[in-house]
N, C-alpha and C positions, 0 to 999 in steps of 0.2 A: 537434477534440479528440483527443490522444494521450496515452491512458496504459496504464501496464503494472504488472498487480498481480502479484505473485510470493506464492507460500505459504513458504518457503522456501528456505535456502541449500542448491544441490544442484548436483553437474555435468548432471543432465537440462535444466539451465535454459539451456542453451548455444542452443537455437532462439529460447526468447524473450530473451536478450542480444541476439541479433541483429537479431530484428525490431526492439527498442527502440533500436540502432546505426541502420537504416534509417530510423527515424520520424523521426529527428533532421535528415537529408538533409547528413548531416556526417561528412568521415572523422576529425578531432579536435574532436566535441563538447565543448564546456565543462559539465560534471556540476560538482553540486553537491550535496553527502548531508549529510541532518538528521537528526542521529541523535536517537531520540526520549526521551532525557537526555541529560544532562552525562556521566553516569557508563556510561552504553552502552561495551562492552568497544572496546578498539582494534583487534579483529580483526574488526569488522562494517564497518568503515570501508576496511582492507586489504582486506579482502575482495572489495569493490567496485570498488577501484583493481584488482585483480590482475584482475578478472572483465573491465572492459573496457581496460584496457592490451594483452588479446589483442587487439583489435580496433584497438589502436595509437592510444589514449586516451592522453593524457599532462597534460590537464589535469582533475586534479579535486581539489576542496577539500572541509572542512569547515566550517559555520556552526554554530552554537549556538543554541538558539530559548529554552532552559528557564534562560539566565542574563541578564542586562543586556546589551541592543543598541541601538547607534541606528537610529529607524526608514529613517533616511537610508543605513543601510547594507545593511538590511534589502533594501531598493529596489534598492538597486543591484547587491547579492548574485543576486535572482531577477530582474531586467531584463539582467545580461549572460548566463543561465543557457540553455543549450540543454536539457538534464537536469536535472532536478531529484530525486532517490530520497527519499524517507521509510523509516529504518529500522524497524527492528521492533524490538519492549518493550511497555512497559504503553501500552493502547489508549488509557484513561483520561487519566493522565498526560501522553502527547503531545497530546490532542484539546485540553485544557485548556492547552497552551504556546500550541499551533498559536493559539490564539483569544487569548493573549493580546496583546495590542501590534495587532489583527487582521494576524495575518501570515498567519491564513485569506483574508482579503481579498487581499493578495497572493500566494496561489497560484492562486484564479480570474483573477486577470488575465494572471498566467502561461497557465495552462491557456490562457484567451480567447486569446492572442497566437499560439499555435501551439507552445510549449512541450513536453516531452515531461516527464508526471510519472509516474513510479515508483515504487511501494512493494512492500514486503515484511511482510508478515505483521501488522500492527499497521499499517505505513503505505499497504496496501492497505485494510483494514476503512476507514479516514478518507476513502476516496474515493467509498466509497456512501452513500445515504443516512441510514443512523444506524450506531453500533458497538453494536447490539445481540449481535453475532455473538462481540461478546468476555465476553461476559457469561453464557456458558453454551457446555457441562455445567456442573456444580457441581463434577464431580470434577478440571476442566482448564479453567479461567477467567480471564482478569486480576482483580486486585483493586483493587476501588474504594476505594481508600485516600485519593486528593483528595476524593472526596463530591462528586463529579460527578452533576448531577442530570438535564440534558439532554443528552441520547443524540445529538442532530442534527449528522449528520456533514455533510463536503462538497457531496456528492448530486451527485456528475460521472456517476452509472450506475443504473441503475433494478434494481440488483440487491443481494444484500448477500453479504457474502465471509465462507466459513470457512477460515479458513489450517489448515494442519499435519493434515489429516482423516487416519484410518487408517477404513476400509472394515471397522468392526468392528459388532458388536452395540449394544451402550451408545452409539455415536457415531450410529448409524442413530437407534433411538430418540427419541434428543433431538431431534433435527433434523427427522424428522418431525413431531413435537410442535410445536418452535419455530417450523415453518412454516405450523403453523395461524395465528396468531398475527400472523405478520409481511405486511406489504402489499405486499413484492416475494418475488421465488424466491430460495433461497439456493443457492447456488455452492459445494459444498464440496469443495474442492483440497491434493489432497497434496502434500506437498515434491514440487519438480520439476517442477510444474504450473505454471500459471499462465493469465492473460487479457488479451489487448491490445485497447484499444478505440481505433480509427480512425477518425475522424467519427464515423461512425453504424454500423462495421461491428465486430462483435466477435469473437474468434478467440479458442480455446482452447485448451491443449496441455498433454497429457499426462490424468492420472486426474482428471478431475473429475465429481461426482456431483450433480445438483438435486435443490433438496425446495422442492416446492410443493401447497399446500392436502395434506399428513400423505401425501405420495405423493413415492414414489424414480425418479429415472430417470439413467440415465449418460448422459452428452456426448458 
């Protein structure tokens, strides 16, 4: 298993580019970024191209999950892919594409193959167990505006992810709270951070903070 969950777009992210360059065992991996709409801006996309084109990346594309595909292309989009990224947006919104056509189904078998999957903020929450993480504070949430009723995400990590954390008062709070509640720890990682899981070994970088059973501790 190889994947890399990013909290945000930051130049601090330039160690875990790397590693996610190594996991691939390729100096021009074929990346392939879903962006989590139709409508996701063109500079999240760029963004990705320019982030590993340093690393002398020349092939990467985009697919579309949230309009009309064939599932035959679908296949063959993620069977030539070395990389795969899940952008970031609405947690809800993507969870519900991801599951639709099960092109859920087709990123396990990626993962199983030895694939490197990738997300960022939204498409990191999709690779733990549920997208509980996106559902609270109240005062900085996604909105559930599909009416998404099952929370049951990927479960590639026995953990749950908070993207975009600031180390404040009201962020603490919640996350104490919410990890009464929740059946794994939560990982809360600020822009710049991130997590790469290897097999079985997990590595962390930069600010990230746990909350497990209403108790704080830093990584």
């Amino acid at each position: 298993m190889k994947l890399v969950l990013y909290s945000g777009y930051a130049e601090a992210n330039a160690p875990i580019d790397a590693a996610a360059m190594r996991m691939t065992g390729k100096k021009n991996p074929r990346i392939v970024f879903i962006p989590s709409a139709n409508h996701v801006p063109d500079f999240e996309y760029e963004y990705v191209k320019e982030t590993y084109a340093e690393y002398g990346v020349k092939n990467i594309l985009q697919f579309n999950i949230d309009r009309p595909y064939s599932l035959r292309d679908a296949e063959k989009i993620v069977k030539t892919a070395d990389m795969i990224y899940l952008s970031g947006g609405n947690t809800y919104y993507f969870l519900k594409s991801i599951r639709r056509n099960h092109f859920d189904r087709l990123l396990m078998q990626f993962v199983a193959r030895g694939g490197v999957l990738a997300g960022l903020s939204a498409g990191s929450i999709i690779m733990t167990p549920t997208i509980n993480c996106a559902s609270f504070p109240k005062f900085d949430r996604d909105e559930n505006a599909v009416g998404l009723r099952n929370f049951d995400a990927l479960g590639l990590v026995q953990f749950e992810f908070f993207p975009h954390f600031t180390h404040e008062p009201e962020y603490i709070r919640e996350l104490k709270k919410q990890s009464l509640k929740l059946k794994y720890p939560i990982y809360a990682v600020s822009d710049g951070a991130g997590i790469t899981v290897e097999n079985r070994r997990v590595s962390f970088f930069g600010n990230i903070w746990g909350y497990v059973s209403g108790k704080e501790f830093k990584i």
